[in-house]
C-alpha positions as CSV (number, residue, x, y, z in Angstrom):
1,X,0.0,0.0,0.0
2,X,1.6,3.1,-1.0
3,X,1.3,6.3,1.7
4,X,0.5,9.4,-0.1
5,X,3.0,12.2,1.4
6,X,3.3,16.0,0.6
7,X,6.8,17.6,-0.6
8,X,8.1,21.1,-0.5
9,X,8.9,23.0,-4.0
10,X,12.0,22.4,-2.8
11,X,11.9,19.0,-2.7
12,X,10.4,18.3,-5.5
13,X,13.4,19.9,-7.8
14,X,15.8,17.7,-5.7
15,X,14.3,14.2,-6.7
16,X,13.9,15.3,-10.2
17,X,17.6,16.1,-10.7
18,X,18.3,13.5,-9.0
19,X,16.1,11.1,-11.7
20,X,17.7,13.3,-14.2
21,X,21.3,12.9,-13.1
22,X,20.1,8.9,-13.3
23,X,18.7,9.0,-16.7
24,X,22.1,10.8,-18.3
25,X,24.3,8.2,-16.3
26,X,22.5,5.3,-18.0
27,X,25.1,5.1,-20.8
28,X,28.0,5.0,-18.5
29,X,27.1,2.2,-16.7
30,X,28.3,0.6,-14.1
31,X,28.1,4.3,-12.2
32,X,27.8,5.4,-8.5
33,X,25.3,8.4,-8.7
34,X,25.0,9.6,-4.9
35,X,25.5,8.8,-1.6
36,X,22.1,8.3,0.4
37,X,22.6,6.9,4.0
38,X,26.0,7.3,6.3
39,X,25.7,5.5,9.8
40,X,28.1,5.1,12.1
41,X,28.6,1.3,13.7
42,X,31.4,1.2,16.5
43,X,34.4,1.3,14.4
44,X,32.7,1.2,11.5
45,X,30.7,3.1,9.1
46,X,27.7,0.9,6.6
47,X,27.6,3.3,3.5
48,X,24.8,2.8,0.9
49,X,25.2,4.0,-2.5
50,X,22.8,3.3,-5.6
51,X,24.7,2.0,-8.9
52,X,23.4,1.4,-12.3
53,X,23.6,-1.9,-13.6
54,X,22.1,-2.7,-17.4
55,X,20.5,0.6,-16.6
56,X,19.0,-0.4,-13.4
57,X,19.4,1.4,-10.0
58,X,20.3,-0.8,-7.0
59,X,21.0,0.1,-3.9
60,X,24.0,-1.9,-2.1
61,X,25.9,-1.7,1.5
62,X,29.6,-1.4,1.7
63,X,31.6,-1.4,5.1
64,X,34.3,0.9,5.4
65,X,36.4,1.4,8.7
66,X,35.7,5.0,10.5
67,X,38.2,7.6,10.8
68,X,39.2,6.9,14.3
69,X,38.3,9.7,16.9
70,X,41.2,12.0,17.5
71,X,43.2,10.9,20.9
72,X,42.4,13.6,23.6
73,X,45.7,15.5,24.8
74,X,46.6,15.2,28.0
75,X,47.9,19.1,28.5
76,X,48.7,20.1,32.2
77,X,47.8,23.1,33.7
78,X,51.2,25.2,33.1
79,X,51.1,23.9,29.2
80,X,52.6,20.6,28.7
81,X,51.2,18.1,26.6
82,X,52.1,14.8,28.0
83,X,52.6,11.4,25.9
84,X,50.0,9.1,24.6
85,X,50.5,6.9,27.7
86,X,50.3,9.1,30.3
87,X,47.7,8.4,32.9
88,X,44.4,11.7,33.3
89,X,46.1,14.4,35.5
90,X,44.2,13.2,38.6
91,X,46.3,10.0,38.1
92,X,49.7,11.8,38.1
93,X,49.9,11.7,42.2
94,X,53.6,10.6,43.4
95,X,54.4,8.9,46.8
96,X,57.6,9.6,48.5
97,X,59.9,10.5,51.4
98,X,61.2,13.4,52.9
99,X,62.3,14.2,56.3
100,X,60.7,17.3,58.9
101,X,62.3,21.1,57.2
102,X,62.9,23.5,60.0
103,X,61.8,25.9,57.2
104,X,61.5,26.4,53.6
105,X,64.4,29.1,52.5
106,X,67.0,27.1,50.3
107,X,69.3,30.5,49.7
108,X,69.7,30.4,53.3
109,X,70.5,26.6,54.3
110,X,70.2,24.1,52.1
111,X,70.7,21.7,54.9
112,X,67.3,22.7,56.4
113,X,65.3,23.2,53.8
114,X,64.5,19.5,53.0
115,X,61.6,19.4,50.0
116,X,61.8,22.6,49.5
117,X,65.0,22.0,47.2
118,X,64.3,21.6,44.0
119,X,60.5,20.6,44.2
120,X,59.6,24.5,45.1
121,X,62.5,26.7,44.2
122,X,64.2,27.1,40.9
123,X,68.5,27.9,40.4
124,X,68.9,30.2,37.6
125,X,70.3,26.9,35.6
126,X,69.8,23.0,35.6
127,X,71.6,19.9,34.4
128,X,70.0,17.6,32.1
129,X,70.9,13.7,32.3
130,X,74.5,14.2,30.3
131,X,75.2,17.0,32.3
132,X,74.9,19.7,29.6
133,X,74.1,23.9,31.2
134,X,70.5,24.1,30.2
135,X,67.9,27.1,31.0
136,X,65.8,27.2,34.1
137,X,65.3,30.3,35.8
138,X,67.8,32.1,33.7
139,X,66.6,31.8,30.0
140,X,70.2,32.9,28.2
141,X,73.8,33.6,29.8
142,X,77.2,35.1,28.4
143,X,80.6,35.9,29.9
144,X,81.7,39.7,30.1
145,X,85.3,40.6,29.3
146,X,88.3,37.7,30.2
147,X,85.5,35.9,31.8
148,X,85.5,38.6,34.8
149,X,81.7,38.2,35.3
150,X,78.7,36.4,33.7
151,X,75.4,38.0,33.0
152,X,72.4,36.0,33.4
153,X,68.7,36.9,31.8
154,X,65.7,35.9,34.0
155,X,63.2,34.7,32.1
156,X,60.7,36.5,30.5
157,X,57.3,36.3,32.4
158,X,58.9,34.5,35.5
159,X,56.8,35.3,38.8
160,X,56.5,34.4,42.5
161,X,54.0,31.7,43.0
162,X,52.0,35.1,44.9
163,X,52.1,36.3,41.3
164,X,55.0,39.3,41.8
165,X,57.7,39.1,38.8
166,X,60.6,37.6,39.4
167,X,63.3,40.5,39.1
168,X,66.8,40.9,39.1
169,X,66.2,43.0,42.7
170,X,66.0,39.6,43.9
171,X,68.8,38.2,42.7
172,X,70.8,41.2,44.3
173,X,69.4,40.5,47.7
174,X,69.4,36.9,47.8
175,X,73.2,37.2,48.1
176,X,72.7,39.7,51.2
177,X,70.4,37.2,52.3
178,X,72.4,33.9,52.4
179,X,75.8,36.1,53.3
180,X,74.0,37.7,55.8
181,X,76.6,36.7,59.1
182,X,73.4,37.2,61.7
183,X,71.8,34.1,59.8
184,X,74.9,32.4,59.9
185,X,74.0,29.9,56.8
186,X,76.0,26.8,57.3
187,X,76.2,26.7,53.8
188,X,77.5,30.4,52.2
189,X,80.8,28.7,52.1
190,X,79.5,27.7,48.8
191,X,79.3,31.1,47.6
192,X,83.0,32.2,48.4
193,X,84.0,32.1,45.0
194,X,81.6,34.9,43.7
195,X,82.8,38.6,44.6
196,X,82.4,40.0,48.4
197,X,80.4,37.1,49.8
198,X,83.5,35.4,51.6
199,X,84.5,38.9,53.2
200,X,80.7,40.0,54.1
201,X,79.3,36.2,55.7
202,X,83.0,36.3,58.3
203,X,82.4,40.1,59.3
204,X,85.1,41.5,57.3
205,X,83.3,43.1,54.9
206,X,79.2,45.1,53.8
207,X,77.0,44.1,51.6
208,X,78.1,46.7,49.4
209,X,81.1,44.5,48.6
210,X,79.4,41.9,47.1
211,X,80.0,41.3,43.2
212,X,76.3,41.0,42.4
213,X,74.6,43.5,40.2
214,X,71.6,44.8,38.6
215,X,71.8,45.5,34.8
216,X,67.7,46.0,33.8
217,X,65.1,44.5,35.6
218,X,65.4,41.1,34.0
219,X,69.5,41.1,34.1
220,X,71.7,40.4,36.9
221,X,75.8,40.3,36.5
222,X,77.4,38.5,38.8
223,X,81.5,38.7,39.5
224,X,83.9,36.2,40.6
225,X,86.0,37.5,43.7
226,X,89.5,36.2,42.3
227,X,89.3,37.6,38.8
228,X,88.0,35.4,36.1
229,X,85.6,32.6,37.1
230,X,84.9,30.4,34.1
231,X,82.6,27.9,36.3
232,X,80.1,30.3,37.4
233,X,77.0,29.1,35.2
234,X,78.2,25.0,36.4
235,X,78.3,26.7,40.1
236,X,75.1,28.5,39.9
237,X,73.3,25.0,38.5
238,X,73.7,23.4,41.9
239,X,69.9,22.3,43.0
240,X,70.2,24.7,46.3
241,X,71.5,28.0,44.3
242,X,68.1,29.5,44.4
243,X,66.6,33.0,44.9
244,X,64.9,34.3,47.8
245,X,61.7,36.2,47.5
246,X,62.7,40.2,48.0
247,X,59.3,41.6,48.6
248,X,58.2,38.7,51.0
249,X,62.2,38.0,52.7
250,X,63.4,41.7,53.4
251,X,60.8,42.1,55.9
252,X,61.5,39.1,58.1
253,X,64.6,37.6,57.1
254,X,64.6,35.1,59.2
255,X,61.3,33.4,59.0
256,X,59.5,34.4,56.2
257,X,59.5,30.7,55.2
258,X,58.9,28.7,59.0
259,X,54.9,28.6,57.1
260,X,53.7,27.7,54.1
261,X,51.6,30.5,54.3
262,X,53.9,33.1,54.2
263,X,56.1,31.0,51.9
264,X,56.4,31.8,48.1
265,X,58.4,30.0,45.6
266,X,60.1,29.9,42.2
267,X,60.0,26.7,41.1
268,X,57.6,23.8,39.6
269,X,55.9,23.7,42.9
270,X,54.3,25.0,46.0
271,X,53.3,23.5,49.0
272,X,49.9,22.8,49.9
273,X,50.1,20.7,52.9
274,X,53.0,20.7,55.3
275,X,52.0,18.8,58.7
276,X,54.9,18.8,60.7
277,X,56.6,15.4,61.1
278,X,53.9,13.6,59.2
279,X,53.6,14.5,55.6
280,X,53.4,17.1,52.7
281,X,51.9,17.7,49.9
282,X,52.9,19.4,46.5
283,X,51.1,20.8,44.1
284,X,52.0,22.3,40.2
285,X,53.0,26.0,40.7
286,X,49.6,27.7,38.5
287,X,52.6,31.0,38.0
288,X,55.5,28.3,37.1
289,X,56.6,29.7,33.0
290,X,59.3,27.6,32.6
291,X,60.9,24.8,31.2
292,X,60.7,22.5,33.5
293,X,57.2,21.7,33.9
294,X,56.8,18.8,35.7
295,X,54.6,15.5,34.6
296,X,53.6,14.8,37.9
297,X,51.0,17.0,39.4
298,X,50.5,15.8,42.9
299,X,53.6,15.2,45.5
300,X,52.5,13.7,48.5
301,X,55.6,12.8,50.6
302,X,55.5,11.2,54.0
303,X,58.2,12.1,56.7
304,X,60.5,9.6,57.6
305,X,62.5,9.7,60.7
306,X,65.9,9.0,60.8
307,X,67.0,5.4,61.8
308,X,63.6,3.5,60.9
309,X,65.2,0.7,58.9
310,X,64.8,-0.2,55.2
311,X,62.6,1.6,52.6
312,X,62.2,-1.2,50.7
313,X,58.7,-3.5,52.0
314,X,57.4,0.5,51.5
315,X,58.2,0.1,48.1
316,X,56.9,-3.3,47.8
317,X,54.0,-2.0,49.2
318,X,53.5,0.7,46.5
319,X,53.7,2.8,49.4
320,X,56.2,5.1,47.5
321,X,56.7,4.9,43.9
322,X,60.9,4.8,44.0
323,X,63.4,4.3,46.3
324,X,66.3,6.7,45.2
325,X,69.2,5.3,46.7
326,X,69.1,1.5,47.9
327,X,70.9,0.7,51.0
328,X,73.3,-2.7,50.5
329,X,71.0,-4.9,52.3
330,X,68.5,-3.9,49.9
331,X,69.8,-4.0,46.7
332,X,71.4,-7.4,47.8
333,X,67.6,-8.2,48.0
334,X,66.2,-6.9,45.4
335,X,69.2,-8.1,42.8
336,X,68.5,-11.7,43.8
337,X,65.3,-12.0,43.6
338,X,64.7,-12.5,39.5
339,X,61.2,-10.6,39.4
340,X,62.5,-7.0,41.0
341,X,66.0,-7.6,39.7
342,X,64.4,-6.1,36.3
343,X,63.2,-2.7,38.1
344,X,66.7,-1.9,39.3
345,X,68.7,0.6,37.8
346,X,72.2,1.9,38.9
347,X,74.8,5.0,38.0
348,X,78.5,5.9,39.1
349,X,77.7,9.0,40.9
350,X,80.3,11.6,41.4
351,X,81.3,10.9,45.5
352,X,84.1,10.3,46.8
353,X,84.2,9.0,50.7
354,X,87.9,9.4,52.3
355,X,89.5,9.6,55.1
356,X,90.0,13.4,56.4
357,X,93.3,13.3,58.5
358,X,94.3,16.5,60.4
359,X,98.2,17.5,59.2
360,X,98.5,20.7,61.2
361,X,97.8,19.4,65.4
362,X,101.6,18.4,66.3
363,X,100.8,15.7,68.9
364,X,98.5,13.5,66.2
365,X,100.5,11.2,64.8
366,X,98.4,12.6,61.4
367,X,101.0,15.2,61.4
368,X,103.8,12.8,60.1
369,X,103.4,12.3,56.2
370,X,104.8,8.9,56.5
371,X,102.3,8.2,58.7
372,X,99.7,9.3,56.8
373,X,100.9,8.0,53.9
374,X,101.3,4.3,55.8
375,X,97.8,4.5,56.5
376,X,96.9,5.2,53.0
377,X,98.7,2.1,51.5
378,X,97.4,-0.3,54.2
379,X,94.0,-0.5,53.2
380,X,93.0,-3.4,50.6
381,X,89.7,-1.4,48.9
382,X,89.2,-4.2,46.2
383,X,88.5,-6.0,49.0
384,X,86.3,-3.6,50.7
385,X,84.0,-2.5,47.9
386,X,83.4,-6.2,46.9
387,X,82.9,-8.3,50.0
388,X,82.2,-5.1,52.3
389,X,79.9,-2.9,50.3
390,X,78.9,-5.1,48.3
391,X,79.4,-4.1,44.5
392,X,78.0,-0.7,45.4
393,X,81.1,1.2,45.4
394,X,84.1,1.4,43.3
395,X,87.7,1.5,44.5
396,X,88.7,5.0,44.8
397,X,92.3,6.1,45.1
398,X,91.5,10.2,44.4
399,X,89.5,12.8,45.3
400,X,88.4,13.4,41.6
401,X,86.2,10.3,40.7
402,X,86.4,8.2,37.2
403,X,84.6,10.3,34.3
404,X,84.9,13.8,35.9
405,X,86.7,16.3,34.2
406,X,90.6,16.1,35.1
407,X,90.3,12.9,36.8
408,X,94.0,11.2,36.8
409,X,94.1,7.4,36.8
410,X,97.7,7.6,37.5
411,X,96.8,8.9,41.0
412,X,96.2,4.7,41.9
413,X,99.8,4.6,42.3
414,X,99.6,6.9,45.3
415,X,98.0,5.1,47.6
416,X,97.1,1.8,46.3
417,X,96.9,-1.2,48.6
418,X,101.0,-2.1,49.4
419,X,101.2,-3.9,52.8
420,X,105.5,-3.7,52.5
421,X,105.2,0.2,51.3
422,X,102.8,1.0,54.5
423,X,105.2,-0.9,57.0
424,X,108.1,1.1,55.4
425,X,106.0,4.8,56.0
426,X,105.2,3.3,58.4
427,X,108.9,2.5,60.4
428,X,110.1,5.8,58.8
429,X,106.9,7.5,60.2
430,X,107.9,5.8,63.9
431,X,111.5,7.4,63.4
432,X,110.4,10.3,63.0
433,X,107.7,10.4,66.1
434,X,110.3,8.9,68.4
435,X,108.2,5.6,68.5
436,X,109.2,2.0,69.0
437,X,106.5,-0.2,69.2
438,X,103.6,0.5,66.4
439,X,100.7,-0.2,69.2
440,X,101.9,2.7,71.2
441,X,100.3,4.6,68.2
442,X,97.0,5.5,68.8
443,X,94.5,6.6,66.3
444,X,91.1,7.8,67.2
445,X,88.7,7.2,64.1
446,X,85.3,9.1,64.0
447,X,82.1,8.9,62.2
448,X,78.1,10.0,62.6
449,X,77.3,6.4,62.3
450,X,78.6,2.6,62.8
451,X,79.4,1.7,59.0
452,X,80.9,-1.6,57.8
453,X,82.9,0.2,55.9
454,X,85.2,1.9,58.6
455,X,84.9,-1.4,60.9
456,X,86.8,-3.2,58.0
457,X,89.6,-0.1,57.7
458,X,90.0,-0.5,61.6
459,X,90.9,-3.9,60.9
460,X,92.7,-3.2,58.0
461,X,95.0,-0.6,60.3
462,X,95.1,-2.8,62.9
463,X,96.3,-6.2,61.2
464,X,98.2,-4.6,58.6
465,X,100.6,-1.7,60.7
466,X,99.9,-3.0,64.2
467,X,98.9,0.0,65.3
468,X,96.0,0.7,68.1
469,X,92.5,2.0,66.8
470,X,89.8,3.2,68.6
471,X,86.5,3.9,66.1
472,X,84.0,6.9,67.9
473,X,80.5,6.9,66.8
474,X,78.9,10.6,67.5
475,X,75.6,11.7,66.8
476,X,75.2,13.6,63.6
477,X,75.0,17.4,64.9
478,X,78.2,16.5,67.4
479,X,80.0,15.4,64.7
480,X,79.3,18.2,62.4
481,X,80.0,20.5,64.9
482,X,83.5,18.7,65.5
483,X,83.8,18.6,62.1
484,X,83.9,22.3,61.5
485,X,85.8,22.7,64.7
486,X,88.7,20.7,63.3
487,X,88.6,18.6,66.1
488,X,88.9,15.4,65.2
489,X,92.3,13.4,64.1
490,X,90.8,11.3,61.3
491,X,86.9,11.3,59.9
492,X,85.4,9.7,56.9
493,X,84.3,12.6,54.4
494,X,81.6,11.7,52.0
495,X,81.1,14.0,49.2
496,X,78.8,14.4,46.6
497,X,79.5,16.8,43.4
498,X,77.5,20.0,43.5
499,X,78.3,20.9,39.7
500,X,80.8,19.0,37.4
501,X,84.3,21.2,37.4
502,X,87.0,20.6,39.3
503,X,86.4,23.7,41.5
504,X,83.9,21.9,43.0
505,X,85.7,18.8,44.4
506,X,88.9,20.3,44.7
507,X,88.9,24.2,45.3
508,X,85.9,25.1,46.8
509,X,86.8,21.6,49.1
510,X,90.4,21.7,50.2
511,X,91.2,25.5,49.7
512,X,92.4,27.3,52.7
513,X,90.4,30.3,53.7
514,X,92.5,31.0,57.0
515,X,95.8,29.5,58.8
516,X,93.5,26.8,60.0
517,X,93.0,25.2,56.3
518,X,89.5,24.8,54.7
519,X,86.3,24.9,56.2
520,X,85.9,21.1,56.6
521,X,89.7,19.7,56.8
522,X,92.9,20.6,59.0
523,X,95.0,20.9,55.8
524,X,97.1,23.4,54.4
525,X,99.1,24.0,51.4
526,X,100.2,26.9,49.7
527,X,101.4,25.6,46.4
528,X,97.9,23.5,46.4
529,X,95.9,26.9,47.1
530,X,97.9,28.8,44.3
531,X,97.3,26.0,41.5
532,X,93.7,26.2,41.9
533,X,93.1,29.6,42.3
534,X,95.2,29.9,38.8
535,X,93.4,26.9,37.9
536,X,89.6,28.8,38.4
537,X,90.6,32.4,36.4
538,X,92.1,30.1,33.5
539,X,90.1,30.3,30.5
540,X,92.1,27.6,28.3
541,X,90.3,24.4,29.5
542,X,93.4,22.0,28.7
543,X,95.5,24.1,30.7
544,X,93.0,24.3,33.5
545,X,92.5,20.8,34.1
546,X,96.7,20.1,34.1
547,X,96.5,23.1,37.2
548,X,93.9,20.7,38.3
549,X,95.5,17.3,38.5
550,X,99.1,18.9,39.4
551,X,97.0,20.3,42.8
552,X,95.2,16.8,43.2
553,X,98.8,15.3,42.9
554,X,99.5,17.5,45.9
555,X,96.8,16.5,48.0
556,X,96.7,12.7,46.8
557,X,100.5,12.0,47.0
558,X,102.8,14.1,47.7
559,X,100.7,15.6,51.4
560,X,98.3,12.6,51.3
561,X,95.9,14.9,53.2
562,X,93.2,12.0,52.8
563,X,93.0,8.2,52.4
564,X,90.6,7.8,49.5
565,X,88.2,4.7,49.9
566,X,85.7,4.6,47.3
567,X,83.4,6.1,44.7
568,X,79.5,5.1,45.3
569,X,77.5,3.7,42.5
570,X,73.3,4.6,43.3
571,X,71.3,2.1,43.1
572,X,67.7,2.7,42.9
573,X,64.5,0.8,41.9
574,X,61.2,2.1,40.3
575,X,57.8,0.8,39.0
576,X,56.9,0.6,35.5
577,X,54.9,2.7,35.2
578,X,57.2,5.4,36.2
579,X,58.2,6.7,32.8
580,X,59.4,9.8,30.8
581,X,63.2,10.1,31.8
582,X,65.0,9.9,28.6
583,X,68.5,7.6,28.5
584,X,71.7,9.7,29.1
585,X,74.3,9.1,26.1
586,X,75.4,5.7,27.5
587,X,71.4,4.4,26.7
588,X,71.0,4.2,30.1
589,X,67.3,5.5,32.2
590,X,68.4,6.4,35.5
591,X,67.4,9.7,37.9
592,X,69.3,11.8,38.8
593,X,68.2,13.7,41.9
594,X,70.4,16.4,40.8
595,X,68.7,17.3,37.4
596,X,65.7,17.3,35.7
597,X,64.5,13.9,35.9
598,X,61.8,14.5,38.7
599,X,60.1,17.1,36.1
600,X,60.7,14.6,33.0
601,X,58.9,11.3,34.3
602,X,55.4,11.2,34.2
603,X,52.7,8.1,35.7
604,X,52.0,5.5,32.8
605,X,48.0,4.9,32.3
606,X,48.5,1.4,33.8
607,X,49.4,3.0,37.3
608,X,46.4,1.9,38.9
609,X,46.7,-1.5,37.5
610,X,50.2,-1.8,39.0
611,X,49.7,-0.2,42.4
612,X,46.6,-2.6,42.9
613,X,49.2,-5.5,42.6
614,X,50.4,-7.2,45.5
């Protein structure tokens, strides 16, 4: 039965072209003459199209696939697009450690300052994983004439987390600020290098001395205090050279940063929750313009006290995502079991730990350079760093490690593991002290903690010179203290690179300041102190690092200020689905807390799945 139905004008003239169109194709044959019905099936789309055949119209079906819908960018809320696998931003929460801050202000004491290093503040530049200068808070740099001073270009539209432009007013107070000798930063020692700072933290100086500068309000040139300083940019890239806030600071020095709420940062972050001794919480900085934008949008760190045991059932737990820095037991765990063994991942980091020995008190038998020189070739370190520690440390024979610029292998030679060259120091040493019988020699060893590592040299000194021993453990702010008194005969120094150059490990290290030697080490030597301070105005880099490794000779041989032990390899395990930190130029993943890496990785879109497992 047919269904009578009323059409428009309009629609009229459409069918008839249409029959028109039909009629002229008829010779042609077969033709498609138009497209009637598109409906979409899932992936799929069923087209029907009406063909002539033998001058017939049919209508047939033909399944094509759909043009897929485009994938929905994942852009954070400071700009960056993350990858195709990245998990929604309410997913990108990270779980970690930290321990209790007795405030926020990095400029001032990086030792205090905890998460706010590097999560909240920004230096003016970063390393990436090969250790390359790149921008951060400073968007360009360039050395002024014979490398006197450097001038460094905030970035354009950098600002306060409070909103207030980051200017270089700041940068000229932040170095009143952490010089400042009523705050007495435990860490401006750092600083000595750049122009006045040395002279204004010990009271010998103003804040008018200092070699930092305004140019505009975006440009800030900074001078080195003993002429040329080539390694400025590499100092100034050290996680804990940040700016403190003028307009916020100058009004209460002191603690404009005890409370997040009067807190204001420069970096990727700011703090949301900070509930003292338990836990804190990060957030992405909404004012944060620069390159760095972090992945991860939540931080949620618990606070771990000191001396609670291992880290690792927390990881197994998924109660943090990483653990940065295995201790032995741990990685001895996790590298024999074949199902975590795949999540660890390991680096030679840049430390050296040695043996500090005070030269300069005349009734320590440290005095005597036989002595200390004895004490340097009795200690078998193969030995040590294989069945003591494990595989996570390398011999180590020099302050300088393997792969840092000027590193001398040649060094090995100085003090490598003789037991007939220690007795002979050893019996000259006893000549010279007036001494007949080796256990009339006593040596008082100390550290902040009772390490395997110093129990075995004990032994080592012991059974190889016959000398008597006696190791003191001291609580950590004791031993500091001691430390800076120069009041202990021999102490094992750990330390970490700040930037990679020479200045760091050697200059800014085991330079004399004053007739008492450096700040952390009852060593002096003149030649030493020359060859480096030629060494850090030298623009030629071959003929820098030669002044380089002829000082380190100094210290490593011909004073043996130190008995080198070791050089630390990190191990550290991760998840899965902890991604987004791209291989270094050996193809290898690994983060370094240094760098960029916590603002590179991002949480994979299988991060539930993962954390659900047990």
């Amino acid at each position: 039965m047919l269904t009578e139905k009323k059409i428009t004008r309009r629609e009229f003239i459409k069918v008839a072209g249409m029959a028109a169109g039909a009629a002229a194709l008829a010779a042609c044959q077969p033709q498609v003459v138009t497209e009637t019905v598109k409906e979409t099936v899932k992936e799929t789309i069923v087209v029907q199209e009406t063909v002539i055949v033998e001058g017939t119209p049919q209508v047939v079906e033909k399944v094509v696939t759909a043009t897929p819908e485009p994938v929905k960018k994942i852009v954070t809320p400071q700009g960056r697009e993350l990858p195709e696998d990245a998990a929604p931003l309410e997913k990108q929460v990270w779980h970690g450690l930290t321990a209790e801050p007795k405030h926020l202000d990095t400029a001032r004491d990086i030792y205090n300052a905890q998460f706010a290093t590097n999560y909240l503040n920004e230096p003016l530049l970063r390393n990436d994983q090969d250790y390359n200068l790149v921008p951060a808070l400073a968007e360009s740099w360039k050395p002024g004439e014979q490398v006197l001073y450097w001038e460094f270009v905030i970035r354009e539209g950098a600002k306060w987390s409070d909103g207030q432009p980051i200017t270089a007013d700041d940068v000229v107070y932040t170095y009143k600020h952490l010089a400042d000798p009523a705050l007495a930063n435990p860490w401006v020692w750092y600083y000595f290098d750049i122009k006045g700072v040395r002279k204004y933290a010990t009271g010998e100086g103003t804040p008018d001395d200092l070699g930092v500068e305004k140019v505009d309000d975006r440009t800030v040139r900074i001078y080195g205090e003993y002429g040329s300083i080539p390694y400025l940019p590499a100092l100034l890239s050290y996680q804990a050279t940040v700016l403190a806030p003028k307009h916020v600071a100058e009004a209460n020095p002191e603690h404009w940063a005890d409370d997040i709420s009067t807190f204001v940062a420069s970096g990727p972050y700011i703090p949301e929750v900070w509930e003292h001794n338990k836990k804190a919480v990060l957030v992405v900085n909404p004012m944060y313009n620069g390159p760095h934008k972090p992945g991860i949008q939540r931080v949620e760190l618990d606070m771990l006290a000191g001396g609670t045991g291992s880290t690792l059932n927390m990881w197994m737990n998924k109660e943090i995502d990483m653990i940065e820095m295995l201790a032995i037991t741990d990685m001895q765990a996790v590298r024999a079991d074949p199902k975590l063994n795949q999540y660890l991942h390991f680096f030679p980091n840049f430390q050296s730990d040695y043996l500090a020995m005070d030269t300069m008190t005349a009734e320590y038998p440290t005095s005597n350079v036989n002595f200390r020189k004895a004490l340097a070739h009795a200690i078998d370190r193969d030995t040590m760093c294989a069945s003591v520690l494990l595989g996570t440390a390398q011999p180590g024979y020099s302050m300088l490690p393997p792969g840092f610029p000027a590193y001398n292998p040649d060094l090995k030679e100085a003090q490598k593991f003789d037991v007939a060259m220690a007795q002979d120091y050893l019996n000259k040493a006893m000549a010279e002290l007036g001494v007949t019988d080796p256990k009339a020699i006593v040596v008082e060893l100390y550290s902040n903690g009772r390490e395997a590592k110093l129990e075995f040299v004990k032994q080592q000194w012991e059974t190889n010179l016959g000398i008597t021993v006696n190791f003191n453990v001291l609580e950590g702010g004791v031993w500091g203290q001691k430390r800076a008194e120069h009041s202990m005969m021999i102490y094992k120094g750990p330390y970490e690179y700040d930037y990679v150059d020479p200045n760091n490990m050697l200059t800014m290290l085991w330079r004399s300041v004053n007739e008492k030697g450096s700040p952390r080490h009852a060593w002096k030597n003149d030649k030493f102190d020359e060859l480096v301070n030629k060494a850090g105005v030298e623009a030629d880099v071959e003929k820098r690092m030669a002044m380089y490794q002829e000082a380190e000779k100094i210290l490593v041989d011909e004073e043996c200020a130190a008995a080198f032990l070791s050089h630390n390899l990190v191990f550290q395990v991760w998840w899965p689905y902890v991604t987004g930190i791209p291989a270094n130029k050996e193809g290898n993943v690994v983060y370094r807390y240094l760098d960029i890496s916590r603002f590179q990785m991002y949480l994979r879109n299988d991060v539930d799945e993962w954390r659900a497992k047990k």
